[in-house]
Each structure stands twice: as structure tokens, then as C-alpha cells.
C-alpha positions as CSV (number, residue, x, y, z in Angstrom):
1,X,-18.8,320.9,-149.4
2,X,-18.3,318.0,-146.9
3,X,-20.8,315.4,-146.4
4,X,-19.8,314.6,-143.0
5,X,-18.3,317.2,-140.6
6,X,-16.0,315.9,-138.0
7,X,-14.0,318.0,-135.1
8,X,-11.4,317.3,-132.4
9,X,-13.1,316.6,-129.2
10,X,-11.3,316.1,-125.9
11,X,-13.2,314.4,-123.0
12,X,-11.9,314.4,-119.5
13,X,-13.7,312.1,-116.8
14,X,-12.0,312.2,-113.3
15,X,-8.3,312.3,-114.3
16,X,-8.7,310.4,-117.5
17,X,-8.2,312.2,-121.0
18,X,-9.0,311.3,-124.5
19,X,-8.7,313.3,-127.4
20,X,-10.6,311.7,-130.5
21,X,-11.8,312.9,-133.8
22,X,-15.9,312.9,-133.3
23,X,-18.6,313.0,-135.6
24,X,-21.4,316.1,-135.2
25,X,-24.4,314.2,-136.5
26,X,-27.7,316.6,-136.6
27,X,-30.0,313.5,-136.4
28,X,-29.1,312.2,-133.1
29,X,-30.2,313.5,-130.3
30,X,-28.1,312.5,-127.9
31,X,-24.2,312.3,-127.9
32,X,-22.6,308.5,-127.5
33,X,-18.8,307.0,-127.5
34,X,-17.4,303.9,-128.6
35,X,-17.2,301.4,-126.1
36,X,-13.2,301.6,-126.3
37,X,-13.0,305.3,-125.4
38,X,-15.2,305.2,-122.4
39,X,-12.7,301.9,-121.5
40,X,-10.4,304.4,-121.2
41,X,-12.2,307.5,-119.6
42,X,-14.0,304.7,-117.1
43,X,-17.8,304.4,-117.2
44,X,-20.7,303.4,-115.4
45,X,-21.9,300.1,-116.6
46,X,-25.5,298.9,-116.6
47,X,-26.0,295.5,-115.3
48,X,-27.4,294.6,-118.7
49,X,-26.8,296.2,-122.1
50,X,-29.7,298.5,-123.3
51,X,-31.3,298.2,-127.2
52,X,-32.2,301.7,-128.7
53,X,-33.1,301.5,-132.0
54,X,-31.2,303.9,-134.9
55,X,-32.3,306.2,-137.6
56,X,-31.4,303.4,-140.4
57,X,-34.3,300.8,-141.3
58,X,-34.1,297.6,-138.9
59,X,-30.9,298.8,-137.2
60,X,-30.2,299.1,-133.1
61,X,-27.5,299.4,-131.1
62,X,-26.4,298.1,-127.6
63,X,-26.0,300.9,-124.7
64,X,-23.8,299.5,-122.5
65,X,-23.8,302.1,-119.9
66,X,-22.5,305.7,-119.8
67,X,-20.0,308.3,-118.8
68,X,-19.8,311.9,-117.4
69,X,-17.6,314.5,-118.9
70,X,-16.1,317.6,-119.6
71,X,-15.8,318.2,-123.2
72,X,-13.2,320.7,-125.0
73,X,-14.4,320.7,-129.0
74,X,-11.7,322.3,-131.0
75,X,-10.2,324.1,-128.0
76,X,-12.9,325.4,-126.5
77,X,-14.0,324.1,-123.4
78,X,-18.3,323.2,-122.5
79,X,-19.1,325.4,-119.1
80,X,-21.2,322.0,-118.6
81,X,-20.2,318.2,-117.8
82,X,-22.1,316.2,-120.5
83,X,-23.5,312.6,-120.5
84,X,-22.2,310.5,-123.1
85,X,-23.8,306.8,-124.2
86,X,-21.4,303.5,-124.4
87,X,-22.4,301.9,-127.4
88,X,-20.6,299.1,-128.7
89,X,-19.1,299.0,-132.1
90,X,-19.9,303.1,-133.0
91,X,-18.4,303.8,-136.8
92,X,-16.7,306.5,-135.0
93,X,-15.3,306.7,-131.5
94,X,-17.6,309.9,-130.4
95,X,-21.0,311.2,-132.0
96,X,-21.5,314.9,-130.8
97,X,-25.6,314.9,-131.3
98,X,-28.1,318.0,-130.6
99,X,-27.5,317.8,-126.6
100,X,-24.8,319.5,-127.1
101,X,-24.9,321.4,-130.3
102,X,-28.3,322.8,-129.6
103,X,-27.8,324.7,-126.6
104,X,-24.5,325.7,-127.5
105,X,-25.4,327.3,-130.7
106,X,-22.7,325.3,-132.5
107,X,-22.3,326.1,-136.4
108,X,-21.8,323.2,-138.4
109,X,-20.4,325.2,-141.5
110,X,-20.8,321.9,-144.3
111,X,-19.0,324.3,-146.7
112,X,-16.1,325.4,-145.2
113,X,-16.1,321.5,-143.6
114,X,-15.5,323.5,-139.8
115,X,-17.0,323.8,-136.5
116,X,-17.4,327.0,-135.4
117,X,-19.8,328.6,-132.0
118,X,-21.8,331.1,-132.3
119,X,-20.4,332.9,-128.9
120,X,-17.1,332.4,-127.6
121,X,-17.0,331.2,-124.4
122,X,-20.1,329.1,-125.1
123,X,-23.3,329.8,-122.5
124,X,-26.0,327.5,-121.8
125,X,-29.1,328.6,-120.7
126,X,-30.4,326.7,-117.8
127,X,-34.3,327.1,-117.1
């Protein structure tokens, strides 16, 4: 069994791509990227960094802005464009949280160590 279960994500914003290796984390509720990835897709910065606080005693994090994409996790493409967080110094270049593993019905199989959906295409229900 893994303890951490991480997938290939692909993020396009405008005509920028980046493929990275991301980290589906159940206890964030929101999805983030390092602050070199959205370099590269382009982001929207805020005029001054925003603290959030994390799920670790004492610790916070600086949101620097954000970026719009379309995300493709292991080859299959979102219906949606998502918003991700720019936080500075992330221990892994893209945190997939429960924005988008909720309503997608995404299936973190720990033992098997894969990411699966539960439909193929993935819907969202918008209400």
C-alpha cells in the first residue's frame, strides 16, 4: 500500500503546457501549484502575497496569485477549466485537492498506488 498517491497531470493555460507529477491529497480542499509551474503556464498575480494557513501545527503558506486551466490527469481530460493556487515553495509542483476529486468521483485506489474515475469521460454536475 502507498502512503502517498501521486499521478500525471497535464495543465494547459492559453497555449502554455506542463506536464508534472502531482500529489492527490484528500485534506486539501483546494488544488495549488508551485510557483515555478504557474511561471511557466503564466498566472494572475495578486498585488500582495496572501497567508492561508496549513493543516500542520503553526505552518502557512504564501498565495501568490493563481491560474486558470484545463487539466488532463492520466490521460483523461476535466470537461471543466479549474483554478489552481500559486504557492511558493510547494513540496510538490501540483496538489490535486477535493475541488477536483470530489465532483469528479476520482478513486484514489492506496493499494494498487493508482488513480482511477469512477465514469469515463468524467461529468460534473453543475447546480
Amino acid at each position: 500500500m502507498v502512503t502517498r498517491l501521486t499521478g500525471k497531470v497535464k495543465l494547459v493555460s492559453g497555449n502554455r503546457i506542463v506536464e508534472v507529477e502531482a500529489l492527490f491529497d484528500t485534506g486539501a480542499t483546494k488544488s495549488f501549484i508551485d510557483f515555478s509551474i504557474a511561471e511557466k503556464l503564466g498566472y494572475v498575480k495578486y498585488e500582495k502575497p496572501r497567508i492561508v494557513y496549513l493543516a500542520t501545527k503553526d505552518t502557512k503558506a504564501e498565495i501568490m496569485g493563481y491560474v486558470v486551466a484545463r487539466v488532463t490527469i492520466e490521460d483523461v481530460e476535466l470537461p471543466l477549466e479549474h483554478v489552481f493556487g500559486v504557492i511558493k515553495d510547494l513540496k510538490h509542483p501540483c496538489i490535486i485537492g477535493m475541488d477536483i476529486i470530489e465532483p469528479y468521483e476520482i478513486i484514489l485506489d492506496v493499494k494498487e498506488g493508482k488513480i482511477k474515475f469512477k465514469k469515463i469521460p468524467p461529468t460534473v454536475e453543475i447546480v
